[in-house]
N, C-alpha and C positions, 0 to 999 in steps of 0.2 A: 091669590090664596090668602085668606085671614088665618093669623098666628093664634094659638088662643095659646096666652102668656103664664096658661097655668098647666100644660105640657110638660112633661118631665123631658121630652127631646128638646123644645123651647129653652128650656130655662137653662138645660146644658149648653145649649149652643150657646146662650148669651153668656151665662160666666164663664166659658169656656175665653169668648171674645174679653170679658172683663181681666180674667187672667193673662192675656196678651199685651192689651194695655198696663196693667198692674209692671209684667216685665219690660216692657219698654219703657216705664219709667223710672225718674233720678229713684226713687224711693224702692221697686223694684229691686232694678240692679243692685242697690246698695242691700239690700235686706239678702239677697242672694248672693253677693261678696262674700256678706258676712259671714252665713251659713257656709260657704267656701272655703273661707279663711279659718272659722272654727275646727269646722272638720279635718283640716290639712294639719291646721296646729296639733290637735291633740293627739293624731296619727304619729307626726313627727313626736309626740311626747311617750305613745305608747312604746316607739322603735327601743327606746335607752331606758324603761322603767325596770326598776330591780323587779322583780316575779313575785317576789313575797309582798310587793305594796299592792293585795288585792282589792284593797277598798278602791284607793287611787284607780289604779286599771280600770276598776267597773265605772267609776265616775267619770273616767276619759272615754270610754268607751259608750255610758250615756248620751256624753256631749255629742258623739260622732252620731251615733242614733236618730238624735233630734235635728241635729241641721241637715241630714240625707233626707231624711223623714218628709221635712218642710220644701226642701226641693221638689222633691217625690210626688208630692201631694199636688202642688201646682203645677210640675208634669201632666198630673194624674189629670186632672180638671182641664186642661188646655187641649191635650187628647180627646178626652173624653166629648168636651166642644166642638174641636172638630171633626169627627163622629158622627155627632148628634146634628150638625150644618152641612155634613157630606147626606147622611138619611135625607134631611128636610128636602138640601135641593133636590137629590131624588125624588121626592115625593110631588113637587111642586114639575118636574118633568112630564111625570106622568100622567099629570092632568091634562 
């Protein structure tokens, strides 16, 4: 079966594979430490902030946002990969 590499199932499955390797690597792991480490931190900041520093809160509560977010997202796409690689080999069975 030829792929044709301009497939929106295609192109899921490969970045789907991209984003597997992305978390298997040193770079990976650390970019998702971090996003880890962010979001843990400013949890533990929001437990102790006085109520009236609402600015503070909404900015810790930002930060928590964006590093789920970024996690979330390459979830999203690594799913979504395999998905779109579970279809193909279907499709390729049924030939």
């Amino acid at each position: 079966m030829d792929l044709d590499e301009n497939d929106p199932v295609v192109r899921a499955a490969v970045l789907g594979r991209q984003v597997e390797v992305f978390l298997e690597s040193d770079i990976g792991k650390y970019l998702v430490g971090r996003a880890e480490a962010e979001a843990a931190g400013a949890i533990e900041q929001l437990k102790c902030i006085s109520v009236w520093r609402k600015n503070r809160i909404r900015e810790l509560q930002g930060e928590i946002w964006v590093a789920e977010r970024f996690q979330e997202w390459l979830g999203q796409a690594y799913s979504e990969g395999i998905h779109a690689l579970n279809t193909l080999e279907g499709d390729t069975e049924n030939e």
